[in-house]
PQR file of N, CA, C, O and H, with PARSE charges and radii, in Angstrom:
ATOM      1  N   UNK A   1      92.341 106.222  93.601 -0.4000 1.5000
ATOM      2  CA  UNK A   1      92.013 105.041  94.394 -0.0000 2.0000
ATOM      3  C   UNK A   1      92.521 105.114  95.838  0.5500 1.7000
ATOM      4  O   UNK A   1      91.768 104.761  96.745 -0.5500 1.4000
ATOM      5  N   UNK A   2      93.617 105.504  96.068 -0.4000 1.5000
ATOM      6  CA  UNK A   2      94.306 105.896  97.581 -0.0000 2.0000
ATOM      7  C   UNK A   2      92.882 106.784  98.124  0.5500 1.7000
ATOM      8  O   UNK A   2      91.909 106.182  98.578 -0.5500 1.4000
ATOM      9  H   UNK A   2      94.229 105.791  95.331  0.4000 1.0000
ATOM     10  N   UNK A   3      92.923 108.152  98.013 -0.4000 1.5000
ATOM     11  CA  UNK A   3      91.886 108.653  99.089 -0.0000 2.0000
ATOM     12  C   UNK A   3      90.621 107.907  98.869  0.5500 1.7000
ATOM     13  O   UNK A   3      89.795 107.950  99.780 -0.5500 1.4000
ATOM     14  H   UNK A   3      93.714 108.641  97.645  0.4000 1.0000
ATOM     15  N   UNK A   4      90.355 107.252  97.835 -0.4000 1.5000
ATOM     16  CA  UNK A   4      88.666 106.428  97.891 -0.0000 2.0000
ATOM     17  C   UNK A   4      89.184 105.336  99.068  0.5500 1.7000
ATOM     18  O   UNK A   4      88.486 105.415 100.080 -0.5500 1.4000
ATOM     19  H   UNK A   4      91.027 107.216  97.095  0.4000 1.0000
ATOM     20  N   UNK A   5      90.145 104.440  99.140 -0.4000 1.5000
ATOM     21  CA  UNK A   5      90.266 104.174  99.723 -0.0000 2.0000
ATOM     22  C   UNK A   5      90.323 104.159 101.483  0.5500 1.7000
ATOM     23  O   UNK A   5      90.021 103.299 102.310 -0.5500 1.4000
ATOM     24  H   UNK A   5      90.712 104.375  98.318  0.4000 1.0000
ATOM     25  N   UNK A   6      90.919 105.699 101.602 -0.4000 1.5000
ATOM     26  CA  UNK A   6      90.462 106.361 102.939 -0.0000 2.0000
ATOM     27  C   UNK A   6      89.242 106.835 103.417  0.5500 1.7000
ATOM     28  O   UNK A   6      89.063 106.890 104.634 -0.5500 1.4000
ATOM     29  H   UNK A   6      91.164 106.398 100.929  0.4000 1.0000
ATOM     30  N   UNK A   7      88.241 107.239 102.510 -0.4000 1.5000
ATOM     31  CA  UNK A   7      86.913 107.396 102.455 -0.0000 2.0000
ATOM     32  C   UNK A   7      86.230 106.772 103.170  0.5500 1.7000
ATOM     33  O   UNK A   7      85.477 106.966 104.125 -0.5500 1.4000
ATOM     34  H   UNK A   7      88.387 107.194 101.522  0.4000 1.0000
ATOM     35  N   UNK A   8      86.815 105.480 102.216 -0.4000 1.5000
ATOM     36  CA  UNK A   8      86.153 103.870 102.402 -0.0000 2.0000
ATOM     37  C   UNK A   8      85.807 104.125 104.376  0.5500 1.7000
ATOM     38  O   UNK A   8      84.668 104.111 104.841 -0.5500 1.4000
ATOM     39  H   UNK A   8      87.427 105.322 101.441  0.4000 1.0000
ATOM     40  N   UNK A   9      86.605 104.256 104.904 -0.4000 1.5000
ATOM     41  CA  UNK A   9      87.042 104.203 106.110 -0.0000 2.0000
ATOM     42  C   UNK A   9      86.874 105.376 107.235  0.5500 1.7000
ATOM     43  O   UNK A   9      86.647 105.291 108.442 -0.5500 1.4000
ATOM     44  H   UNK A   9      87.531 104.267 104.526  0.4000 1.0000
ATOM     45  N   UNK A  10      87.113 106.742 106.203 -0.4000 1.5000
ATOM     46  CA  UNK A  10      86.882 107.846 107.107 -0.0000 2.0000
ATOM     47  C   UNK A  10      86.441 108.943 106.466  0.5500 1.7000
ATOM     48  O   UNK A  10      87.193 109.860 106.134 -0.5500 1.4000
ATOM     49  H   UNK A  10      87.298 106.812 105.223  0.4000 1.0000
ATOM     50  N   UNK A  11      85.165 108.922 106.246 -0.4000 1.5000
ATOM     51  CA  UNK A  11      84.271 109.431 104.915 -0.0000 2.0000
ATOM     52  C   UNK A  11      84.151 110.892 105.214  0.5500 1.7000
ATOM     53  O   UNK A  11      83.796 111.550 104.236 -0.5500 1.4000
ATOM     54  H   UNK A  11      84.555 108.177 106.515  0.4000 1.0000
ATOM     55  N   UNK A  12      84.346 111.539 106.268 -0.4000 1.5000
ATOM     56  CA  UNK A  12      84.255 112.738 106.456 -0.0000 2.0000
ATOM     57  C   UNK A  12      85.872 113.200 107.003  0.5500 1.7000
ATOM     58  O   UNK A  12      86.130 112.704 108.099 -0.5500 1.4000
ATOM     59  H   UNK A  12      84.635 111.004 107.062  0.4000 1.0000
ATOM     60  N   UNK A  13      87.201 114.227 106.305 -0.4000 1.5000
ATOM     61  CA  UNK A  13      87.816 114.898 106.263 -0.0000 2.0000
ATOM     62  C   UNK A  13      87.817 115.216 107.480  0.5500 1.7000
ATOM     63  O   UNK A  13      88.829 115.182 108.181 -0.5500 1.4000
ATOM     64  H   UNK A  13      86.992 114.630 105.414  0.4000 1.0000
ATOM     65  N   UNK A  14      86.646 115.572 107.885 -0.4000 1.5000
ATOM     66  CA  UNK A  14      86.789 116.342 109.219 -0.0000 2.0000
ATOM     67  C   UNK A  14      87.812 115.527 110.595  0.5500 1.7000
ATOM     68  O   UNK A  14      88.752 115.870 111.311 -0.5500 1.4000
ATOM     69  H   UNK A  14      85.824 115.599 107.316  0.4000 1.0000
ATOM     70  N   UNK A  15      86.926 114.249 110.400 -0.4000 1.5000
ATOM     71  CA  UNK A  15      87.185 113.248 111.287 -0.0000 2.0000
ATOM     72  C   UNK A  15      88.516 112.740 110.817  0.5500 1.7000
ATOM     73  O   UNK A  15      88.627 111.806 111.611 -0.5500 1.4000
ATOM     74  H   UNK A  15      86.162 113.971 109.818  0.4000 1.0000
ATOM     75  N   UNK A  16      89.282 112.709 110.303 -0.4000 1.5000
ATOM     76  CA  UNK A  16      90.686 112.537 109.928 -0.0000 2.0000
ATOM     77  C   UNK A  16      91.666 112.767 111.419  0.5500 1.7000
ATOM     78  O   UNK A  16      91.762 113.797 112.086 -0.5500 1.4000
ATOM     79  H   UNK A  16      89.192 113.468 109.658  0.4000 1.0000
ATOM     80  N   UNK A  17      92.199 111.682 111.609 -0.4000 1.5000
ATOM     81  CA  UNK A  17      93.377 112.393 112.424 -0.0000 2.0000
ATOM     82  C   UNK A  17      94.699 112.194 112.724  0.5500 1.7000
ATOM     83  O   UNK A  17      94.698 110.963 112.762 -0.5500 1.4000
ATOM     84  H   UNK A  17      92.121 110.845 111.068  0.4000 1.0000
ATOM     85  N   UNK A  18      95.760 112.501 112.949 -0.4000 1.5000
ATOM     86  CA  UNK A  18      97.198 112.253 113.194 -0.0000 2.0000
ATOM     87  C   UNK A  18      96.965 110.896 113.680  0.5500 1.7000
ATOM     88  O   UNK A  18      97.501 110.242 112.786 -0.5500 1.4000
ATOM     89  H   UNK A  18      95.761 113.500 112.917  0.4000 1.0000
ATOM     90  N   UNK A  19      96.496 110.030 114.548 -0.4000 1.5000
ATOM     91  CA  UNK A  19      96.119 108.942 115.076 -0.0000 2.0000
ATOM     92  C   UNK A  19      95.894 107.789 114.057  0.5500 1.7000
ATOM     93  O   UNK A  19      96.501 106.717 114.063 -0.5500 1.4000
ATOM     94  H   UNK A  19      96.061 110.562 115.274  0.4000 1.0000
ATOM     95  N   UNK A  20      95.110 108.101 113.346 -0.4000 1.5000
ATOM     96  CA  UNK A  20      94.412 106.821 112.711 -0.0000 2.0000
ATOM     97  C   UNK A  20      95.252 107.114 111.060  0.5500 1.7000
ATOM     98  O   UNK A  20      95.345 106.083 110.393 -0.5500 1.4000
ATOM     99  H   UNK A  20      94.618 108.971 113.341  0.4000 1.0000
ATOM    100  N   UNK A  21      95.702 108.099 110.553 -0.4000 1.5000
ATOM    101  CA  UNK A  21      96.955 108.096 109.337 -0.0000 2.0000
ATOM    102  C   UNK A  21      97.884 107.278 110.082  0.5500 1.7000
ATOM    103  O   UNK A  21      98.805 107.001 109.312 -0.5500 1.4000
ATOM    104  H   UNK A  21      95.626 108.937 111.095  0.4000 1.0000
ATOM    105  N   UNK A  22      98.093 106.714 111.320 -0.4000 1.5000
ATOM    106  CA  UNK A  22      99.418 106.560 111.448 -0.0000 2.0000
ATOM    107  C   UNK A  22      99.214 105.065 111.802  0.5500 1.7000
ATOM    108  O   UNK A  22     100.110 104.223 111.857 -0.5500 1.4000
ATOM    109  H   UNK A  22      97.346 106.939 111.945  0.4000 1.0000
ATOM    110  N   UNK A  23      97.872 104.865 112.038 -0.4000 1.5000
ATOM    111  CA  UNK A  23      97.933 103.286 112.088 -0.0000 2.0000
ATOM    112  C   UNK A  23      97.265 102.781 110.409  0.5500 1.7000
ATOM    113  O   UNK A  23      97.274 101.664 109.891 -0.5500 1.4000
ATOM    114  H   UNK A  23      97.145 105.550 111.993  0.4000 1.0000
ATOM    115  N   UNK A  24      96.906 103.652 110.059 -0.4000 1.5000
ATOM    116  CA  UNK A  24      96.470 103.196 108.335 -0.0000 2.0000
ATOM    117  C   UNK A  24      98.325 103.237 107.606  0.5500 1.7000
ATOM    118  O   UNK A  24      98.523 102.286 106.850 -0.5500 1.4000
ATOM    119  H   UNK A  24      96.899 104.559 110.479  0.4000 1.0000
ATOM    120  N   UNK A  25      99.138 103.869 107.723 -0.4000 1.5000
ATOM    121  CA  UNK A  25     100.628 103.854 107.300 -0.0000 2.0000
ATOM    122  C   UNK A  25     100.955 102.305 107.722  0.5500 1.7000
ATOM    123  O   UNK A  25     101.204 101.357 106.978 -0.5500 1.4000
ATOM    124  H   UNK A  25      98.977 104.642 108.337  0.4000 1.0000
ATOM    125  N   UNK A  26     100.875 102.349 109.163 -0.4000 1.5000
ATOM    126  CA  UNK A  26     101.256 100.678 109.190 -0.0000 2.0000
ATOM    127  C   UNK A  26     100.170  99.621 108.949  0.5500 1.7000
ATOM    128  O   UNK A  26     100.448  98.533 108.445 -0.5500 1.4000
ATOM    129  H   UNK A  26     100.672 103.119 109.767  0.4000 1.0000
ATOM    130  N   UNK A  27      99.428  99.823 109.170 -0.4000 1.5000
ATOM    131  CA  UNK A  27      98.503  98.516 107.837 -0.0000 2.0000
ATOM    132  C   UNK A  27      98.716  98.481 106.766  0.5500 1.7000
ATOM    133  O   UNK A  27      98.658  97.458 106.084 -0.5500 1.4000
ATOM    134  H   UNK A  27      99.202 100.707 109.580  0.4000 1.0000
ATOM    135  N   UNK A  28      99.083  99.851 106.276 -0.4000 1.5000
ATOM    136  CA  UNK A  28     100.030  99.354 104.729 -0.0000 2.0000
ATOM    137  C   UNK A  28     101.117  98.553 104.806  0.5500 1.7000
ATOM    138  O   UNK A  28     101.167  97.565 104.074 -0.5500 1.4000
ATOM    139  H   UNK A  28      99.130 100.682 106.830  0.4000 1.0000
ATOM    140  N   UNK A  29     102.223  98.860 105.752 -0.4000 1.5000
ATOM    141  CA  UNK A  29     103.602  98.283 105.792 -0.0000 2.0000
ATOM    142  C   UNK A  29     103.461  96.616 106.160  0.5500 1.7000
ATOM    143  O   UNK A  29     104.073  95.605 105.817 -0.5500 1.4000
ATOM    144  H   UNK A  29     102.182  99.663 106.347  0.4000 1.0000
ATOM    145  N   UNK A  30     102.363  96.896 107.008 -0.4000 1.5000
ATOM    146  CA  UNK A  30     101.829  94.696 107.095 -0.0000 2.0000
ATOM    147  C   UNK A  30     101.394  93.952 106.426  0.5500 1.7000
ATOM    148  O   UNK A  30     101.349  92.728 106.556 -0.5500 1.4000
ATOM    149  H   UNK A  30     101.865  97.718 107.287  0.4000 1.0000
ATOM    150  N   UNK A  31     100.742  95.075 105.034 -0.4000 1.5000
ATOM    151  CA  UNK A  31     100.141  94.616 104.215 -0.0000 2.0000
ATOM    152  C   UNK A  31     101.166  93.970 102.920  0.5500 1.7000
ATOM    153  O   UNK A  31     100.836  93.211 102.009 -0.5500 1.4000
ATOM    154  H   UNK A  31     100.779  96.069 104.929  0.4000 1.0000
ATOM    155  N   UNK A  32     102.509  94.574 103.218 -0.4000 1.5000
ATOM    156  CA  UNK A  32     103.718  94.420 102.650 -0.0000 2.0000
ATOM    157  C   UNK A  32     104.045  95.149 101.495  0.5500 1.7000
ATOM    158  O   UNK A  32     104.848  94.810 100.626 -0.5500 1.4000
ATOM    159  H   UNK A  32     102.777  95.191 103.958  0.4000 1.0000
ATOM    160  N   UNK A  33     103.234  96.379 101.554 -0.4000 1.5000
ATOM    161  CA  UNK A  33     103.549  97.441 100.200 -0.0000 2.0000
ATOM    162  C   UNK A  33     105.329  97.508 101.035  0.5500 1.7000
ATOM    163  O   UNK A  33     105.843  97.009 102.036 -0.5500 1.4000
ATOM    164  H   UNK A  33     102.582  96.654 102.261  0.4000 1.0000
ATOM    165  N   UNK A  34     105.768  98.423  99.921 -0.4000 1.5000
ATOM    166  CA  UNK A  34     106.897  99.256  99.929 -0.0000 2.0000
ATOM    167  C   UNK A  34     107.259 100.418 100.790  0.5500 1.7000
ATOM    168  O   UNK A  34     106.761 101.406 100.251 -0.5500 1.4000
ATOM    169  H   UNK A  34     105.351  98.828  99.108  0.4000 1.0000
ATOM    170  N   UNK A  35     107.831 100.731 101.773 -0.4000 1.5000
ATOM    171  CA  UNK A  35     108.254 101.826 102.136 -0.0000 2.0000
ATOM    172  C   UNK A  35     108.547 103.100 101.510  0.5500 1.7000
ATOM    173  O   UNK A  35     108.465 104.210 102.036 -0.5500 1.4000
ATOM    174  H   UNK A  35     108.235  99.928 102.211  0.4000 1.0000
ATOM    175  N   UNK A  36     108.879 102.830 100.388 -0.4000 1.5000
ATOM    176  CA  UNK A  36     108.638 103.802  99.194 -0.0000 2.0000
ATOM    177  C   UNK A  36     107.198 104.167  98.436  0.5500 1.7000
ATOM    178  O   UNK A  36     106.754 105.299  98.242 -0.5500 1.4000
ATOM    179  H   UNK A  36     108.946 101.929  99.960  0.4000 1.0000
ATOM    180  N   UNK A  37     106.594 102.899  98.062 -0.4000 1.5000
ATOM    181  CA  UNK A  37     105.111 103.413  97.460 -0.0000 2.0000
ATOM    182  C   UNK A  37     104.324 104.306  99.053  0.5500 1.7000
ATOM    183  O   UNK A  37     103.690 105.361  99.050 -0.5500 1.4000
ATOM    184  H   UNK A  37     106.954 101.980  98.219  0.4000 1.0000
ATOM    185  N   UNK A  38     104.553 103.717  99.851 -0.4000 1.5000
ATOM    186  CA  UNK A  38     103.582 104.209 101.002 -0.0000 2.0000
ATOM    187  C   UNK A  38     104.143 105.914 100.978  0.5500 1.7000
ATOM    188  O   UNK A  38     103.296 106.804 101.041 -0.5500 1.4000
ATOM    189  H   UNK A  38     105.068 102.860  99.854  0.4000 1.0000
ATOM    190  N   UNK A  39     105.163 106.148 100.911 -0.4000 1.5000
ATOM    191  CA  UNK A  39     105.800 107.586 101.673 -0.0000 2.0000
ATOM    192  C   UNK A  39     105.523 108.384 100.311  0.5500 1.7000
ATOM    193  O   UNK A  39     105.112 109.543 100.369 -0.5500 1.4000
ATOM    194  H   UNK A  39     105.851 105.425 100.860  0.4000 1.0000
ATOM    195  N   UNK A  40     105.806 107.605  98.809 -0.4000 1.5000
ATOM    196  CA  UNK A  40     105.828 108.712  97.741 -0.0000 2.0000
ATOM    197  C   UNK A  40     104.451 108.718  97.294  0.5500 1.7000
ATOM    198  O   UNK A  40     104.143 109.727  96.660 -0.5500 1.4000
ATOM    199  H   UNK A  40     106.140 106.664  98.762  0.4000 1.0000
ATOM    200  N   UNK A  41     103.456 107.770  97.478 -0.4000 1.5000
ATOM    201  CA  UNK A  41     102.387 107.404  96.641 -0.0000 2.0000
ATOM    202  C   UNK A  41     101.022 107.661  97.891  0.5500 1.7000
ATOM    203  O   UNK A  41     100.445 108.748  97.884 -0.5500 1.4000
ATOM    204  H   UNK A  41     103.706 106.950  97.993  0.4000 1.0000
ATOM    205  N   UNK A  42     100.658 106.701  98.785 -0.4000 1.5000
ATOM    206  CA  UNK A  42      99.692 106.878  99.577 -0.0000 2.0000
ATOM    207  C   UNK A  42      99.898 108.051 100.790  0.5500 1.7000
ATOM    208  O   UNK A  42      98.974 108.817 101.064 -0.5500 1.4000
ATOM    209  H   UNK A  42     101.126 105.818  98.790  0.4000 1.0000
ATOM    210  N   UNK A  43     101.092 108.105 101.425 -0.4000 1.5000
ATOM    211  CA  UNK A  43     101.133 109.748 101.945 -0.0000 2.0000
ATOM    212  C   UNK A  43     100.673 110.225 101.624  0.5500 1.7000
ATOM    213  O   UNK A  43      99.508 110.538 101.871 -0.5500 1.4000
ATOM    214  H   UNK A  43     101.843 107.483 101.203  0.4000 1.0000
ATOM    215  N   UNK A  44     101.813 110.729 100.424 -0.4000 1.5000
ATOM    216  CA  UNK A  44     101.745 111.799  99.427 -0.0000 2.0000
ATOM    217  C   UNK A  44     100.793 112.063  98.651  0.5500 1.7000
ATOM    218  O   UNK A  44     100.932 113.154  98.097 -0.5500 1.4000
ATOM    219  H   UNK A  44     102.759 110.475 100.223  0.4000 1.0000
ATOM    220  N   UNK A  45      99.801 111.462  98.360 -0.4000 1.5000
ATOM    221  CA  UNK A  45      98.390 111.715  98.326 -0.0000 2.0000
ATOM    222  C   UNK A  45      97.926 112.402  98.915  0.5500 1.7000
ATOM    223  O   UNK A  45      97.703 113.602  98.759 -0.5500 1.4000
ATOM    224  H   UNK A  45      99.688 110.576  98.809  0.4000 1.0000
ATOM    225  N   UNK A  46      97.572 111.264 100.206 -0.4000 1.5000
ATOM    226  CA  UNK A  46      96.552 111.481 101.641 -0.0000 2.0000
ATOM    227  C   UNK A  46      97.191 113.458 102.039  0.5500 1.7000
ATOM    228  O   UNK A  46      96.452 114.276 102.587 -0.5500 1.4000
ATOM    229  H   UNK A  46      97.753 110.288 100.333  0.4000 1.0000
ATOM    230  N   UNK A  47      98.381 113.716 101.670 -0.4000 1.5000
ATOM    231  CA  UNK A  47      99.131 114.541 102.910 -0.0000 2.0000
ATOM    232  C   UNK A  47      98.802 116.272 101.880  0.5500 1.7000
ATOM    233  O   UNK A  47      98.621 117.422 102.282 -0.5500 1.4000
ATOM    234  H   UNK A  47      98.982 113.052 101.225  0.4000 1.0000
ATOM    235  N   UNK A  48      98.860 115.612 100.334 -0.4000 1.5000
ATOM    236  CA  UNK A  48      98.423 116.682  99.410 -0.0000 2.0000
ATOM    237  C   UNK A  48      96.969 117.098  99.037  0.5500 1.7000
ATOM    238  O   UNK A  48      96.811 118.159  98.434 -0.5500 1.4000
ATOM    239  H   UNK A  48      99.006 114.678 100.008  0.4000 1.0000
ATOM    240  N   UNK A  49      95.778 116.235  99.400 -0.4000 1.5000
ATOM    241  CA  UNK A  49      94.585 115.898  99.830 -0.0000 2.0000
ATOM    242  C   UNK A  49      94.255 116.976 101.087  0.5500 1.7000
ATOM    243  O   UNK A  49      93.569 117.997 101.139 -0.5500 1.4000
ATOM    244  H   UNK A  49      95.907 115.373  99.890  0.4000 1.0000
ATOM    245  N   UNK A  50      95.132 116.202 102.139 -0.4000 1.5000
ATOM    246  CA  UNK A  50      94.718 117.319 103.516 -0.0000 2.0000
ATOM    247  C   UNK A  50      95.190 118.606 103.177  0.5500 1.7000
ATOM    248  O   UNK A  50      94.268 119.392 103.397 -0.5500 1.4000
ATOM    249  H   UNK A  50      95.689 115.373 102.097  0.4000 1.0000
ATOM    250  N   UNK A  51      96.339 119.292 102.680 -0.4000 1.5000
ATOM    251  CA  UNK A  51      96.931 120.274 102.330 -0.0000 2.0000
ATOM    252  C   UNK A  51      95.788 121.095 101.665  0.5500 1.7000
ATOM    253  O   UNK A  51      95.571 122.249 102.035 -0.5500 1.4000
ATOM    254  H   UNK A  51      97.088 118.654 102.501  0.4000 1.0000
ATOM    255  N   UNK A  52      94.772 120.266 100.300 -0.4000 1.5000
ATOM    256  CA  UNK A  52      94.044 121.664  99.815 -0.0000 2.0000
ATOM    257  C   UNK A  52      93.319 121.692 100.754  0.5500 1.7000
ATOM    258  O   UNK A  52      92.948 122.866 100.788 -0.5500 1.4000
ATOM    259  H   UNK A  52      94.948 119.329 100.000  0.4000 1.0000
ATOM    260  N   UNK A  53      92.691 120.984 101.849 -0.4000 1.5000
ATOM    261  CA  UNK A  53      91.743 121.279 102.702 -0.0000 2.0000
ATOM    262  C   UNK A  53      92.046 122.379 103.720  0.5500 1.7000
ATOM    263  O   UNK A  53      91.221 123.252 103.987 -0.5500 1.4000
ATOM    264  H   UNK A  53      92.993 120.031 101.821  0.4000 1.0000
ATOM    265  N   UNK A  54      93.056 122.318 104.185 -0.4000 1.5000
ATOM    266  CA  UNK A  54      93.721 123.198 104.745 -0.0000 2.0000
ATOM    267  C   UNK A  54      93.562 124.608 104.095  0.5500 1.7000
ATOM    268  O   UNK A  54      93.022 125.663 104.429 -0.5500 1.4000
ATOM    269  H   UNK A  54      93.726 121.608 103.968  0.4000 1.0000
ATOM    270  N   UNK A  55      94.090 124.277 103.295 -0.4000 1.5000
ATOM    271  CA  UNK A  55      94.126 125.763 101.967 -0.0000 2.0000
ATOM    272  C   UNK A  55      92.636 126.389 101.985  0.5500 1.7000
ATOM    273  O   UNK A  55      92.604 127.591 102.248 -0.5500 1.4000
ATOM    274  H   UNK A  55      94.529 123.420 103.024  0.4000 1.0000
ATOM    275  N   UNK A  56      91.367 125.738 101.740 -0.4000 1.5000
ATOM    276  CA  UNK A  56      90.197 125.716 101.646 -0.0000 2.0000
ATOM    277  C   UNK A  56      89.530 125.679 102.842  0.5500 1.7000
ATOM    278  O   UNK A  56      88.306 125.578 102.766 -0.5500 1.4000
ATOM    279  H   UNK A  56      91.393 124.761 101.527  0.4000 1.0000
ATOM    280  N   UNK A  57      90.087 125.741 104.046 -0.4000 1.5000
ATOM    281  CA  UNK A  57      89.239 126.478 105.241 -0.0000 2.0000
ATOM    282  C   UNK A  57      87.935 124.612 105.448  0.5500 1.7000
ATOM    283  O   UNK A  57      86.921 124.793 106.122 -0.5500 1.4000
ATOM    284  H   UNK A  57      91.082 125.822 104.107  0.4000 1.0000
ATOM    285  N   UNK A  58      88.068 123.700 105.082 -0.4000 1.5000
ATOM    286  CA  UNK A  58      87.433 122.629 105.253 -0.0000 2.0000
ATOM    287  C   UNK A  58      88.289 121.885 106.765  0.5500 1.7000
ATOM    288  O   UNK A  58      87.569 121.481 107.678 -0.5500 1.4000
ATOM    289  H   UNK A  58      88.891 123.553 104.535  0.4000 1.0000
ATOM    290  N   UNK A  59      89.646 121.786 106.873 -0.4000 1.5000
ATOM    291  CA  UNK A  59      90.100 121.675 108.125 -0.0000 2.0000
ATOM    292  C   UNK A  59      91.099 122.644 108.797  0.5500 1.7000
ATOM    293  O   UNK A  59      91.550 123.528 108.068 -0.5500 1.4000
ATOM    294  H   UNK A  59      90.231 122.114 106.131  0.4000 1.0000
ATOM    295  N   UNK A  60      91.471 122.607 109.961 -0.4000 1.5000
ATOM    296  CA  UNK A  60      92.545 123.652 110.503 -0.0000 2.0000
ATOM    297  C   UNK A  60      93.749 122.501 110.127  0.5500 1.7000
ATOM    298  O   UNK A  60      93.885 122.841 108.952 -0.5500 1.4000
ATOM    299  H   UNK A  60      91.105 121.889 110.553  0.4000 1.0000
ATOM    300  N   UNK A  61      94.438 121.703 110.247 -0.4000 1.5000
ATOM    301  CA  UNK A  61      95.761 121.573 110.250 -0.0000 2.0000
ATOM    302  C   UNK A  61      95.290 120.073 109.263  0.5500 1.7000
ATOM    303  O   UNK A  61      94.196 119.529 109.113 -0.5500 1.4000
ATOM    304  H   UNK A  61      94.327 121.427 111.202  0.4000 1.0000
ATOM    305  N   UNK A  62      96.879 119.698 108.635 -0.4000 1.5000
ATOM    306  CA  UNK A  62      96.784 118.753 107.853 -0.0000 2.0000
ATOM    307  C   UNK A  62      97.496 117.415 108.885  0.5500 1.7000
ATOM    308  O   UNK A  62      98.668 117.213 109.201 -0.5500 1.4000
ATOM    309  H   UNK A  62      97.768 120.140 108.757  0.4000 1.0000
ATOM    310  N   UNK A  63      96.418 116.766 109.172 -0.4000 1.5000
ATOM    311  CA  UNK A  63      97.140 115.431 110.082 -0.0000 2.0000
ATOM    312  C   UNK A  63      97.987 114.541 109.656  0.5500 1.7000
ATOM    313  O   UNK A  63      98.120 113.566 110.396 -0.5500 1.4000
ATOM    314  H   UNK A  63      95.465 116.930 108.915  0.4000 1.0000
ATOM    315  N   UNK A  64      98.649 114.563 108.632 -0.4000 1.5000
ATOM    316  CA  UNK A  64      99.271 113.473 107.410 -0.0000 2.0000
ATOM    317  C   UNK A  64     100.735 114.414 107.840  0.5500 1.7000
ATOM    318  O   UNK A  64     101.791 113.814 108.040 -0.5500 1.4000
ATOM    319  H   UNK A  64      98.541 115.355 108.031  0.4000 1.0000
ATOM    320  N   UNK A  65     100.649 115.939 107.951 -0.4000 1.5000
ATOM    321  CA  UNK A  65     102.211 116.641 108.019 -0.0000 2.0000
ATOM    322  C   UNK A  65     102.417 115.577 109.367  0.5500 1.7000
ATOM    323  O   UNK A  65     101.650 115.142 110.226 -0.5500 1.4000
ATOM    324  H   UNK A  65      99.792 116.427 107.789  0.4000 1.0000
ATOM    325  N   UNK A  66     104.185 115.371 109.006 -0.4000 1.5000
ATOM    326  CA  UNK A  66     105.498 115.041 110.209 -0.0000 2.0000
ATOM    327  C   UNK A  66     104.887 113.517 110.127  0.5500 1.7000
ATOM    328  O   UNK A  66     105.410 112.864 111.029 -0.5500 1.4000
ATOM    329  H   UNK A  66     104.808 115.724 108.308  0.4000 1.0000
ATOM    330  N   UNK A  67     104.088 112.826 109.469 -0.4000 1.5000
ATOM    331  CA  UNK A  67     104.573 111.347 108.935 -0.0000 2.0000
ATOM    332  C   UNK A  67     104.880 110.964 107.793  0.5500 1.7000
ATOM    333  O   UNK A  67     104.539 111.462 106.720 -0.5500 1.4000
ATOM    334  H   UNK A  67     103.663 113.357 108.736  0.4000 1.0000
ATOM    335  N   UNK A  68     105.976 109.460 108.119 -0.4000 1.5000
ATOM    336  CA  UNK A  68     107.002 109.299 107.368 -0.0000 2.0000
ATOM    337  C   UNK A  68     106.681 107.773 107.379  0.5500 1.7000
ATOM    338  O   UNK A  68     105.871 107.159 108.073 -0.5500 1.4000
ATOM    339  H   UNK A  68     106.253 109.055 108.990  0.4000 1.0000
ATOM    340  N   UNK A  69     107.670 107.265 106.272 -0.4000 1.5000
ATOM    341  CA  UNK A  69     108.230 105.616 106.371 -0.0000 2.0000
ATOM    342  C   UNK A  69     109.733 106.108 105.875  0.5500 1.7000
ATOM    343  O   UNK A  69     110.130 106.903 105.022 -0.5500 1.4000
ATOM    344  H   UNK A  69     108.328 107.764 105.708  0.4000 1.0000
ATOM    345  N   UNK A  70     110.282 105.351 106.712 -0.4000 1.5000
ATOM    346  CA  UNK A  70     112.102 105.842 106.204 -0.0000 2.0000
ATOM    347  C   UNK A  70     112.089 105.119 104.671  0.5500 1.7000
ATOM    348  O   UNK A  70     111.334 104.269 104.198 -0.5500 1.4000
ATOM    349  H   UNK A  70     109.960 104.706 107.405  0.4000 1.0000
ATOM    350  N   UNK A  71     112.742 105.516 104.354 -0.4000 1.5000
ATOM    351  CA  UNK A  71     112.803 104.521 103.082 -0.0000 2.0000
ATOM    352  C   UNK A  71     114.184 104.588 102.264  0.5500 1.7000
ATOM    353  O   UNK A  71     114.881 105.492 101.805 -0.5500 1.4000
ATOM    354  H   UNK A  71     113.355 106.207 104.739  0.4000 1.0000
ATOM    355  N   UNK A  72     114.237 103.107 102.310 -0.4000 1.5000
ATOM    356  CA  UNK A  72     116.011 102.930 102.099 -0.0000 2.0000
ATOM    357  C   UNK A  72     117.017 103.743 100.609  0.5500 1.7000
ATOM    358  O   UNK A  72     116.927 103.628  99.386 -0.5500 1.4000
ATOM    359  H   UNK A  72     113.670 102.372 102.683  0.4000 1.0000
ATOM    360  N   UNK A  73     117.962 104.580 101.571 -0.4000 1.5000
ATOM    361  CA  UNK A  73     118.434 105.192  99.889 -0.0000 2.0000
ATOM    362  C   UNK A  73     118.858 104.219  98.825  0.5500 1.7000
ATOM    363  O   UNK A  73     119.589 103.284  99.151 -0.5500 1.4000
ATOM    364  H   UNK A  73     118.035 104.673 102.564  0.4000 1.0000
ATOM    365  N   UNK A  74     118.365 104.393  97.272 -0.4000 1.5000
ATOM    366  CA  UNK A  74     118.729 103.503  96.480 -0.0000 2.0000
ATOM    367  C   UNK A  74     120.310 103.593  95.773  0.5500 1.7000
ATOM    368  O   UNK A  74     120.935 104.624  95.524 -0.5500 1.4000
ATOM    369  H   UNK A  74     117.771 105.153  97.007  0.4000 1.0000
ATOM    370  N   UNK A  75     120.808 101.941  95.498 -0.4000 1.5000
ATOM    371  CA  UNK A  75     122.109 101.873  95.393 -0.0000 2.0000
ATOM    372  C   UNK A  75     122.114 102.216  94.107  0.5500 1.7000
ATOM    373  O   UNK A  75     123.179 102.300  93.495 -0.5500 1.4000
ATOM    374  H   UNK A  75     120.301 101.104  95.700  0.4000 1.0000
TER
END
């Protein structure tokens, strides 16, 4: 559901970019998910997603690498 979700929005891989992952990260955080679901769950998707593409010659670099949500260590 996460990458259908990005689809929804940016249906071609190609067109993906460091830019618009980073304002879709904070429309999550306004949306009031977790700093944790976003970094372990919708990243980490989106960022393992771009990775096989990468792998697979479909894009040159994965735009999702070097973003983050800090996310608070648990007590």
């Amino acid at each position: 559901p996460i990458i259908a979700e990005v689809a929804n929005e940016v249906p071609d891989i190609r067109d993906l970019t460091d830019h618009w992952c980073i304002a879709w990260k904070d429309r999550l955080l306004s949306r009031g998910l977790s700093a944790r679901s976003i970094q372990f769950g919708y990243l980490a998707a989106l960022r393992s997603t771009c990775a096989w593409a990468v792998t697979n010659k479909r894009i040159v670099t994965n735009p999702v690498d070097g973003i983050a949500v800090k996310v608070p260590k648990a007590k």
